[in-house]
Structures are given as structure tokens and as C-alpha cells.
C-alpha positions in Angstrom: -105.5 -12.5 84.9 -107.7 -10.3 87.4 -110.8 -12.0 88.8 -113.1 -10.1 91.0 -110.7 -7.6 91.3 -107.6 -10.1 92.4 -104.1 -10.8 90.3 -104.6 -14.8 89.2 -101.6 -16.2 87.7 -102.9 -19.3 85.7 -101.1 -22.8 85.4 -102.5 -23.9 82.2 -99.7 -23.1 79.8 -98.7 -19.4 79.0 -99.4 -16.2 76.6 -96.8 -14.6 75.0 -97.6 -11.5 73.2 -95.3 -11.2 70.3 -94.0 -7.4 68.2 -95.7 -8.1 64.9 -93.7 -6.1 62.8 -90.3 -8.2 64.3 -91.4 -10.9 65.7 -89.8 -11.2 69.0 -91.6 -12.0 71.8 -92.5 -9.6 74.3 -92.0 -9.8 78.5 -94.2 -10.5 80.1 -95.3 -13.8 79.8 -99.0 -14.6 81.0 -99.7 -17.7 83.1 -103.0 -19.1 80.9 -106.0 -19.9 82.7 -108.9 -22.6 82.3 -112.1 -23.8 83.6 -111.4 -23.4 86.9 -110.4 -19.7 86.3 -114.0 -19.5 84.3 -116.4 -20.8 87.2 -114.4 -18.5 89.9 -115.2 -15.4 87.8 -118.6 -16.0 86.6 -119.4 -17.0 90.2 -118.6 -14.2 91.1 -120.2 -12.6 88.6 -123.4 -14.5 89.3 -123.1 -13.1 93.1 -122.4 -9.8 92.4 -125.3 -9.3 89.7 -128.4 -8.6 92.3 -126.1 -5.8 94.1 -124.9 -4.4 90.6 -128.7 -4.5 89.0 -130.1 -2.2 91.9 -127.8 0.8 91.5 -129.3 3.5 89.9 -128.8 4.9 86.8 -126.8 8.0 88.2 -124.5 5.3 90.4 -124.0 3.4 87.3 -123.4 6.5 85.6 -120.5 7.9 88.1 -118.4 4.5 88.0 -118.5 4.7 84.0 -116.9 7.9 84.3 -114.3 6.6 86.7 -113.0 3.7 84.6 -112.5 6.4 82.2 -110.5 8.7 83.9 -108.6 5.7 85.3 -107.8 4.4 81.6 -106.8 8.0 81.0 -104.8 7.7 84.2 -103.0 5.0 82.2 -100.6 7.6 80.3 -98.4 6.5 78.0 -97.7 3.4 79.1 -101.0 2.2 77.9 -99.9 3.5 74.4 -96.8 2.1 74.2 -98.1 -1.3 75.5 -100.6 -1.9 73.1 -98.3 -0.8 69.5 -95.5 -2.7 71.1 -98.4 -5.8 70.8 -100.4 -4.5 67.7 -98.3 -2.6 65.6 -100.1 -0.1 65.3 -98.9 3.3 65.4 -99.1 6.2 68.5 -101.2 7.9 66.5 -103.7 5.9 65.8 -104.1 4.2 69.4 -104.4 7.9 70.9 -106.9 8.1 69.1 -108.7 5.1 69.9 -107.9 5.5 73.7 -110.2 8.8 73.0 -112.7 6.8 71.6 -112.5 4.0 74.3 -113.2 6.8 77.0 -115.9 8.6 74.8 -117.9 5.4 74.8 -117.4 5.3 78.3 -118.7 8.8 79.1 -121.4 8.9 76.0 -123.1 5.5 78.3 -122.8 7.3 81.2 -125.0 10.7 79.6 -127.8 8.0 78.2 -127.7 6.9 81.7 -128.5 10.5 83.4 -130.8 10.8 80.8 -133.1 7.7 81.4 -134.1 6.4 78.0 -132.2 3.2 78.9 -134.6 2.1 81.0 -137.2 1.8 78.3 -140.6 2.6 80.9 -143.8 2.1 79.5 -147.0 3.1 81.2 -150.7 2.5 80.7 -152.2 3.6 83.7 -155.2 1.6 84.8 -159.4 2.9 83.2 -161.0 1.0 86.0 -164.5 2.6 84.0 -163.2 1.2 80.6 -165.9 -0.7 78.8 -166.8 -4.2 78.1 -163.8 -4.6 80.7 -161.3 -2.4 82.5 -158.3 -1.8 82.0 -155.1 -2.9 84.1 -152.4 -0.9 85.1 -149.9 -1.8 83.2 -146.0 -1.0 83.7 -142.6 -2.0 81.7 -139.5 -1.5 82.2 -135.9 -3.2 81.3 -134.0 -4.9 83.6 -130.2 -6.8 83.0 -130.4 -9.9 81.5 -127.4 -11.3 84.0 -123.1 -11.8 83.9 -121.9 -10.8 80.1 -119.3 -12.5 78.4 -116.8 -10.4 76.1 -114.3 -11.0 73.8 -111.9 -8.8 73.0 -110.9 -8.1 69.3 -107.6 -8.1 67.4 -107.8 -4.8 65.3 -109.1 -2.8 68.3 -106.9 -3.4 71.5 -108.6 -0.6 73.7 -112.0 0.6 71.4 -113.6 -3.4 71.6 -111.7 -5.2 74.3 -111.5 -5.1 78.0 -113.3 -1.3 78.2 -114.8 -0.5 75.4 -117.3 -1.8 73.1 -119.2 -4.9 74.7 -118.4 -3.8 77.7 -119.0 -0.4 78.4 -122.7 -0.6 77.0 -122.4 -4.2 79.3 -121.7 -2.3 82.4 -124.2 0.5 81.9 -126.5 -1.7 81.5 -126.0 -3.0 84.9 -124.7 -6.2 83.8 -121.4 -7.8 85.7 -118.7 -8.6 82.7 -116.1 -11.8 82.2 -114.0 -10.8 79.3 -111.9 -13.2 77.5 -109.1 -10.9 76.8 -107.4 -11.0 73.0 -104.2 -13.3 73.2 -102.3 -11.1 70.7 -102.3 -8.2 73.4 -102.1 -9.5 76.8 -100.2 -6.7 78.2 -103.2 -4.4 77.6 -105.5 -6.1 78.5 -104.3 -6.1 82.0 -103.3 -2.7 82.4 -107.0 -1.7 81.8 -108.4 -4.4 83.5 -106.2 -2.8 86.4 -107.9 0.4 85.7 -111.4 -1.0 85.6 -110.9 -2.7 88.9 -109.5 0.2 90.0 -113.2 2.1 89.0 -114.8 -0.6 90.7 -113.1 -0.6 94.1 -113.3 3.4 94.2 -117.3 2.9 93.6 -117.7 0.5 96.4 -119.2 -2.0 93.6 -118.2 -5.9 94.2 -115.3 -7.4 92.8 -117.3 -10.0 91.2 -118.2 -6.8 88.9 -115.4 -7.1 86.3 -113.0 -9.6 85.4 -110.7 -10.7 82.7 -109.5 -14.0 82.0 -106.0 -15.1 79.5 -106.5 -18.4 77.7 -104.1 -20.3 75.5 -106.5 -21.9 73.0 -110.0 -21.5 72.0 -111.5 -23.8 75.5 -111.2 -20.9 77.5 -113.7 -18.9 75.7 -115.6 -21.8 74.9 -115.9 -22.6 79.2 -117.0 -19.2 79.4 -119.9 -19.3 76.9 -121.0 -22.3 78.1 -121.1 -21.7 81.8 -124.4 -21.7 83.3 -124.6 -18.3 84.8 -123.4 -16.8 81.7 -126.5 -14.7 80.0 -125.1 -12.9 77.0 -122.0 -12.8 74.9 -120.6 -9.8 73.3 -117.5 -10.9 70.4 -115.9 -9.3 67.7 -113.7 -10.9 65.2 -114.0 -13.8 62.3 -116.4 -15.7 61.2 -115.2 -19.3 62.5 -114.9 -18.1 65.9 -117.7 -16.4 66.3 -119.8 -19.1 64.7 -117.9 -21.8 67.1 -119.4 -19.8 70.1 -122.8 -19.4 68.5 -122.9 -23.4 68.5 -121.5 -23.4 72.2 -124.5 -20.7 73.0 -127.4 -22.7 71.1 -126.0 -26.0 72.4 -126.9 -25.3 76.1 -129.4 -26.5 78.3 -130.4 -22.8 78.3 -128.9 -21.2 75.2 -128.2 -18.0 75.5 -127.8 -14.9 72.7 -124.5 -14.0 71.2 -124.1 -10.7 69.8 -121.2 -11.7 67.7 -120.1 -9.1 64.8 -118.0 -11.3 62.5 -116.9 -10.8 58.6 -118.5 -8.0 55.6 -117.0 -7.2 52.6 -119.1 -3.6 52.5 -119.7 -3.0 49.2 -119.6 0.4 47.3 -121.3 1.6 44.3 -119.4 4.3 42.2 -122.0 5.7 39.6 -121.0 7.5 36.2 -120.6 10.9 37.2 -118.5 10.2 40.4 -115.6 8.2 38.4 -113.5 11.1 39.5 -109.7 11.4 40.4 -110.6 12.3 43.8 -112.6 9.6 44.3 -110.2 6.8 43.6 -107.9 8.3 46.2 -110.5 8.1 48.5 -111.2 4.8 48.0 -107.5 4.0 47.9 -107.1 5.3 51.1 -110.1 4.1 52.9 -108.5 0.8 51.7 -105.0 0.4 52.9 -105.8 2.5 56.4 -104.9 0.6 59.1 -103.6 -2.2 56.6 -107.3 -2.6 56.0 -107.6 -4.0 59.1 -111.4 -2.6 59.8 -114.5 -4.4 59.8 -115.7 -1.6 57.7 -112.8 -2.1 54.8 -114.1 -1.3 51.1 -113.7 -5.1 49.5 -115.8 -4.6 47.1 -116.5 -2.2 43.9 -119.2 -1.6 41.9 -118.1 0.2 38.4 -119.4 0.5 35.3 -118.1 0.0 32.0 -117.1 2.3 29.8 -114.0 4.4 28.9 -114.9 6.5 32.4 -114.6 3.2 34.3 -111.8 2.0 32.5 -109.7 5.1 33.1 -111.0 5.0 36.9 -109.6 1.4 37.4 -106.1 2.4 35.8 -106.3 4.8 38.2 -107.0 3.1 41.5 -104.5 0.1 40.0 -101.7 2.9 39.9 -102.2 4.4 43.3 -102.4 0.7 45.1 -99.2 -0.3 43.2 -97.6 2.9 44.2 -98.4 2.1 47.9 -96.4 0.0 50.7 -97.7 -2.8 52.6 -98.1 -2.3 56.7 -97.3 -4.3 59.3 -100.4 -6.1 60.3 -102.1 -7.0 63.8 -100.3 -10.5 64.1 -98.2 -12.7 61.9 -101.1 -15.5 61.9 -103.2 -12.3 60.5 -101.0 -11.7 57.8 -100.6 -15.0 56.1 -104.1 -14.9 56.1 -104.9 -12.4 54.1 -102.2 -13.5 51.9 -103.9 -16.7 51.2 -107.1 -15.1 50.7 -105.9 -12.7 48.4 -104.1 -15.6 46.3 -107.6 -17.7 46.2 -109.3 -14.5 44.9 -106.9 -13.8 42.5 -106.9 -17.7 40.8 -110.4 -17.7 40.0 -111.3 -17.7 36.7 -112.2 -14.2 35.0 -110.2 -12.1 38.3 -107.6 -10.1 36.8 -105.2 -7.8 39.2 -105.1 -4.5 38.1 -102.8 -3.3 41.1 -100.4 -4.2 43.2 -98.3 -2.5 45.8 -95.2 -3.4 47.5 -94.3 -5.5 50.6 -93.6 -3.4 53.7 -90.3 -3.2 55.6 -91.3 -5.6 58.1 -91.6 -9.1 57.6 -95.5 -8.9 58.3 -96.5 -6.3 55.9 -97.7 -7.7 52.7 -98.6 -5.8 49.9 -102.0 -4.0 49.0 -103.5 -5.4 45.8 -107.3 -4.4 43.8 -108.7 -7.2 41.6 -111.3 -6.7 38.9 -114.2 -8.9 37.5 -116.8 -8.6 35.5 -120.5 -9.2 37.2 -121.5 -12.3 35.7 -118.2 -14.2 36.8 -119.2 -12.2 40.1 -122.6 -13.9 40.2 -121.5 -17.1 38.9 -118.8 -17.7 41.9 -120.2 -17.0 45.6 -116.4 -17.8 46.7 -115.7 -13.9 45.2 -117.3 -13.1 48.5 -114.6 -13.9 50.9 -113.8 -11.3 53.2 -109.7 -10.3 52.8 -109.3 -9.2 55.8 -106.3 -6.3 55.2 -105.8 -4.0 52.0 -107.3 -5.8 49.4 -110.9 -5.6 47.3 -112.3 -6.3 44.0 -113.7 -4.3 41.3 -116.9 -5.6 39.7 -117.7 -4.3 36.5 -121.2 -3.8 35.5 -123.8 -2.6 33.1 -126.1 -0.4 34.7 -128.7 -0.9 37.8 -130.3 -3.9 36.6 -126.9 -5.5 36.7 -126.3 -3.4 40.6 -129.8 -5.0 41.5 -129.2 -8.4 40.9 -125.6 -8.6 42.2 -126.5 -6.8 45.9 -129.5 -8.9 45.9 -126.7 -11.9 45.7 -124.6 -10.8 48.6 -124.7 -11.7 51.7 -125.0 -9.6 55.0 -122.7 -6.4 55.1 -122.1 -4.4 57.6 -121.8 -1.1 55.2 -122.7 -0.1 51.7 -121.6 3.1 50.4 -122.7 5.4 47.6 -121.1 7.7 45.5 -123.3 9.7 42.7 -124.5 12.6 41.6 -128.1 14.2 42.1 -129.1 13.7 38.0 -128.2 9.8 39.5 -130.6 9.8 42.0 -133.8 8.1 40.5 -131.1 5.0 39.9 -129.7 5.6 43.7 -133.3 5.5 44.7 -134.2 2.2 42.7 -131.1 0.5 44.5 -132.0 1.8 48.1 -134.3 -0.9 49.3 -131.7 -3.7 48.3 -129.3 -2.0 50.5 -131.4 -1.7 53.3 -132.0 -5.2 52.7 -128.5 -6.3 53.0 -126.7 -4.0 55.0 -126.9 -2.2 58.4 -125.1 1.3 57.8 -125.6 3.2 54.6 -123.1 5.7 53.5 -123.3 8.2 51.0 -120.5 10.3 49.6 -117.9 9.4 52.4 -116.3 5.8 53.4 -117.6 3.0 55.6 -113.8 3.3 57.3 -114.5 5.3 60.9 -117.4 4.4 62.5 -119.1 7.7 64.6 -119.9 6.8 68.2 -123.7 8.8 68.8 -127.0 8.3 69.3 -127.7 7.0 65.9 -124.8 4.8 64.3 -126.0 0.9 63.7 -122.5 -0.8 63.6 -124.1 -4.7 62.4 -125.8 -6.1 60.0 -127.7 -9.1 58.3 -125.6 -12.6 58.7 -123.1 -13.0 58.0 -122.0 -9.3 59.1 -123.5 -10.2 62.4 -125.6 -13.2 63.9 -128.1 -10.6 65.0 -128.7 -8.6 62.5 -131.5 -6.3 64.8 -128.9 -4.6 66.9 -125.6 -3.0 66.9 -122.6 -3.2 68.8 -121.6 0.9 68.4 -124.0 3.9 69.4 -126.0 3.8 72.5 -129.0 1.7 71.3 -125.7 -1.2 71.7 -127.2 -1.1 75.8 -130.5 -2.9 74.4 -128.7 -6.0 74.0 -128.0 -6.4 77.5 -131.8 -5.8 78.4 -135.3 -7.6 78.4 -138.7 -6.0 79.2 -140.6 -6.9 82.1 -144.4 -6.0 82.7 -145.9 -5.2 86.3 -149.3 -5.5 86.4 -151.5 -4.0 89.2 -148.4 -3.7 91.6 -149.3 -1.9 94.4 -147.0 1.1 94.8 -145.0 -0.1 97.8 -143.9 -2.8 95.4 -143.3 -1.2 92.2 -139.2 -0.6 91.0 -139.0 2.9 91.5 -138.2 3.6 87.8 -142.1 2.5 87.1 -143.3 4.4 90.5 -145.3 7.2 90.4 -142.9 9.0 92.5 -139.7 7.7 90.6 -137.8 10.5 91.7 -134.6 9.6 89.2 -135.2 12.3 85.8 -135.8 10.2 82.7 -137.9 9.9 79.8 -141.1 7.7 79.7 -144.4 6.5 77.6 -147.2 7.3 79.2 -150.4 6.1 77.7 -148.6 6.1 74.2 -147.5 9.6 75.0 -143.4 10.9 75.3 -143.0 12.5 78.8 -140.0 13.7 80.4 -139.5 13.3 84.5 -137.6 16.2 86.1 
């Protein structure tokens, strides 16, 4: 482990990252830590906070940068750590290294710009009548020491750098991550990196730290430490909903920003039952082994000879494809078992299925198909299957669309695919969607979420227990803020981001007006 910036080995058993697609376990083994291991880092935490708070947006800023180039730095040992421990390929991990340090860098541009600080002003109208008006000035300010988890389908993009904790640490709060046991190895090498940023910006230790656990107490201590403000997570539903209990059960509870399970549904209409469609969903579908939060689960397809000759198609392509080997063994049998309980309820019939995969951790990809009533009738049909699976629902037009989205549960996407003569029916099915979903997509896939300015990555519950924010784009800093109002302040005592001669350049409400500070 690395506390405040120091190697800890712990004594509380060990973690063994293990090659999912062979099995064998991988050197080195990781010395587990425990409670004691949780107070020594959020102490520190707690005692670094007040330094971290008070550096300016442009400080903040530069050390963002550095852990960046210092994960960069990492080379190809990073890349070879992480698919020895997730099996997943070069490719795909370059990739998300890329998107670990654009996060990164993308925190550290809102930062120079100043819209993180959220300042409000309403200048005092001491001649205001019946009464005058205060001077009245917001900013945000960190809520405090951030717990993150890090997640098993994204070793570098949502674990000990990215995600959580890069909009965390720009928003000047100090971070404790509970590192993913299936990837120990990476953990630490960017942990090393962080540290690294953090010594090289003269920042305290106390900063950054990440902590290996053998079972769930670990991350369970860490929630429920006292100087723990916020937690960031990302992964299933039981978890996440075991440390929303730990959170609520405090003396001070405490908000976790947990994103959890979505089956993101899609909506195919009559003039879009193309060729070229079902590939797309195909392969949206078994990318990554359908390892995404974002996977396409679930169909929406209308009967008909169109529909018919649309499923035939999308049941030859997935039987045609090969299973992959998935993030863990533990993983896999999962999403065996889920697929099996999906496929013996009554009125699911399985139009597709593929072939295991060479490894012994690669099972096959498989489409079911039901028809909307037997959908409506059985809430179990919305069980996420986590990997390449989804079912088809067949349906009878929008009033039959309507009634089933309005009987879902949270998502996380929904996704549209029709034609402009469609649209008055697209437009009659909009507000359900809004209503259940976070991220609308129209004409692509929900697989790939785009890190800007504007992406929502969350959703109602289930998709997430806070359905108002989201853990991708740069609004994801908001989580790790609250407002607080200065009123009449004399200048000498105002935060300089709310002082008439804040000289740092950012953008401000004045008087319910936009203004920009050069």
C-alpha cells in the first residue's frame, strides 16, 4: 500500500492478483491492510485537507498535469501490468491510459478557467427600499478527505487516477482509494506516480493514498471513518448499496456517489430494422465482453416480418461470435448464472448463441427474446448481465414503448434509433426517457462514454444512488463541493475568489449577470 506518500506492507492476510484468462496467480503478492491502515491514511488526509483546500486553482491545476505526465512516465510497464491482471488487451488499455490522462488534463483546463469555483455575487443596494440589500457572496469550497473505489472493468480510467479521483483532487479534496483487489499491481504503480506528482508539487503526503484490503471491512472502515466526507465507487449493486448503509448509518452520514448497475435500453423503430444496424448492436454488445456499464441489455423491437428478419439476424451474428476472457473468474460465473436465470423464465426464448472462448473464463455471448407483456409481468427480466448478453422485447407500437420504459428502473443510457418520418413517435417517448435515464443517445451506442464539458455518465437508482450528478465530464467536480455564502465580509476577510480584486481569471455571476475576470 502507499500512505501519505510511504510503501506500507500490511499484516492482515494477502492479495493475489490472478491472469483471468489462465488462472495462475500473479507475483507479487500484496500484504492486506485493515483499520489501522484506514485511520493512518485518513488522518492524514484530515491534516493535509486545510493546506490542500488553499491552493489556488492554477496550483491545483499544475499538479493535475504532473500526475499525468508521471502515469505517462509509466511506459509500458503500466500496460503490461494491468492486461496481465485484467485481460484485457494492449489495445484497449492504451487507450484507456489516454483517457486516464485526458481526464486528468481536461480538470486541470476547468481549473484555469474558474467555473469550478461556482462565485456568485450580489453586491450590496444600501438605498434599496423597504430595506437594503446585503452584500452577498458564494463560492464553493471542498467538502473534506474523499473516499474512492476503484472499479474492475476500468483498471486505470475509474481507479487510483482517474475518475473519482481526478475530479476529487481538482476539487481540492485529499483522496483514500480502496484500490480494486483484482489489479493490485496497478494500482500501485500509479499510486507510485501520483505520489510522485505530489512530492514534486511540494503538496503533503497526507494528499493521496491507496489502501489493499482482503475482504469487504476495508472499504467498509474507510466509509465509516469519521473524517471521511464523500465517497466516490463504481461497480455492482450489492457493494455499492453495502457502503450506502455504512454512509447513512453514521453519526454524520455522509454522500456516496456510487454508480452501480443499468441495463440501458434501446429502441429500434420500423425504418431502422436494418442490416447495419444489428451489427452495430452486435458489436456494441460483445466489446470488451460486455463488460461496460453502458452495455446494450436490452431491445426494444417491433413485430412484424421487419422485426422478425432483424432478430434472425442479430441471433446469427451473436452465435457466429466467440466468448472473451472476462475481468476475473468470480466475474464470469456471474454472468453465467445470470444469463441462465434470464433464460428459464417463462415466455424467454434464446435466439442466439455464440461460442465459449479459448480460455477457461470466456463464456459465450447469447440474445434472448420476449414479448412485452411477459416483460411487464416479470421485474426479474431486469437483471443487469453483466458481460455479452441482452434481451430483445417485442412490442406493438409506442403505447406498448410507453408503458414498458415507464416500468424500468433507473438507466444509465437509452438509445434511439429511427427515422425522421418516426419522429412525432420518438418525440412522444422522449419525456419517459428523460425520466429514467441520464444519457440519451440517438443513432450511435451507449458503449464509449465522451469525456467533455457536457457528458452526464449516472442516472435515476438504481443506475446511480444520486441520480443529480455524474461521475464523467467536468460537472463530476460538483460532487466534491458545497456553497458557502459571505455576507457583509469586509474585504480584508473575504476568500480571494469572492474579493473584488480576485486577481486569479475566472468566470462569475454578478448581480444575475455572466462576467468573465481577466
Amino acid at each position: 500500500m502507499l500512505v501519505a506518500g510511504e510503501p506500507v506492507v500490511g499484516t492482515e492476510g494477502e492479495v493475489r492478483a490472478v491472469d483471468p484468462a489462465t488462472g495462475a496467480a500473479l507475483e507479487p503478492a500484496f500484504g492486506a491492510g485493515g483499520a489501522a491502515e484506514v485511520e493512518r491514511a485518513a488522518r492524514a488526509a484530515e491534516e493535509a485537507f486545510d493546506t490542500y483546500r488553499a491552493t489556488s486553482p492554477q496550483e491545483r491545476a499544475a499538479f493535475l498535469e504532473r500526475i499525468a505526465d508521471a502515469v505517462e512516465g509509466l511506459g509500458d510497464e503500466l500496460v503490461e501490468r494491468a492486461r496481465a491482471e485484467s485481460g484485457l488487451p494492449e489495445a484497449r488499455l492504451r487507450t484507456e491510459r489516454g483517457r486516464t490522462t485526458g481526464q486528468l488534463r481536461l480538470f486541470a483546463e476547468v481549473l484555469r478557467e474558474g467555473s469550478s469555483t461556482g462565485v456568485r455575487i450580489d453586491p450590496a443596494r444600501p438605498d434599496r427600499e423597504p430595506a437594503p440589500r446585503p452584500d452577498v457572496r458564494q463560492r464553493r469550497v471542498p467538502v473534506g478527505p474523499v473516499a474512492v473505489f476503484g472499479s474492475s472493468n476500468f483498471p486505470l480510467a475509474f481507479s487510483n487516477a482517474g475518475g473519482d479521483t481526478a475530479s476529487a483532487l481538482a476539487a481540492g479534496c485529499p483522496v483514500v482509494v480502496k484500490a480494486h483487489n483484482a489489479h493490485p499491481g496497478t494500482g500501485m504503480l500509479v499510486a507510485g506516480a501520483v505520489a510522485e506528482a505530489v512530492a514534486a508539487s511540494g503538496l503533503p503526503g497526507g494528499v493521496y493514498s491507496s489502501l489493499i484490503g482482503a475482504g469487504t471491512e476495508i472499504g467498509a472502515a474507510l466509509v465509516g471513518h469519521p473524517l471521511i466526507a464523500a465517497v466516490g465507487f463504481t461497480g455492482s449493486r450489492a457493494g455499492g448499496l453495502a457502503l450506502l448503509a455504512v454512509a447513512q448509518a453514521r453519526p454524520q452520514p455522509i454522500p456516496v456517489y456510487a454508480e452501480m448497475s443499468s441495463i440501458n435500453p434501446v429502441y429500434l423503430f420500423p425504418d431502422r430494422l436494418t442490416d447495419d444496424v444489428a451489427t452495430g448492436f452486435v458489436g456494441s454488445l460483445t466489446l470488451g465482453a460486455g463488460q461496460f456499464c453502458t452495455n446494450p441489455g436490452l431491445v426494444f423491437v417491433p413485430r412484424g416480418g421487419a422485426g422478425d428478419r432483424f432478430v434472425a439476424t442479430v441471433g446469427a451474428q451473436v452465435g457466429a461470435a466467440a466468448g472473451q476472457t472476462m475481468l476475473t473468474a468470480g466475474i464470469g460465473r456471474a454472468f453465467v448464472d445470470a444469463a441462465a436465470r434470464v433464460a428459464a423464465v417463462a415466455g424467454v426464448r434464446e435466439v442466439g448463441r455464440g461460442s465459449a472462448g479459448p480460455t477457461g473464463n470466456a463464456p459465450a455471448p447469447a440474445v434472448f427474446e420476449v414479448d412485452v407483456r411477459d416483460f411487464l409481468a416479470r421485474p426479474e427480466l431486469q437483471a443487469e448481465m453483466f458481460g455479452a448478453a441482452a434481451l430483445i422485447v417485442r412490442h406493438d407500437g409506442v403505447d406498448d414503448l410507453l408503458a414498458a420504459t415507464r416500468a424500468l428502473e433507473g438507466q444509465l443510457t437509452a438509445t434511439v434509433h429511427a427515422a425522421p418520418a418516426e419522429y412525432a413517435d420518438v418525440a412522444r417517448l422522449l419525456p419517459a426517457l428523460e425520466r429514467r435515464a441520464g444519457r440519451i443517445v440517438f443513432g450511435g451506442w451507449p458503449t464509449g462514454v465522451e469525456v467533455n464539458h457536457a457528458m452526464v455518465h449516472g442516472g435515476p437508482f438504481p443506475a446511480t444512488s444520486d441520480g443529480r450528478t455524474t461521475s464523467v465530464g467536468t460537472l463530476a467536480i460538483e460532487r466534491f463541493l458545497r456553497p458557502v455564502a459571505y455576507q457583509d465580509l469586509p474585504a480584508e476577510l473575504l476568500p480571494e475568489p469572492v474579493h473584488p480584486d480576485n486577481p486569479w481569471r475566472q468566470l462569475r455571476r454578478v448581480d444575475g449577470r455572466i462576467e468573465g475576470l481577466a
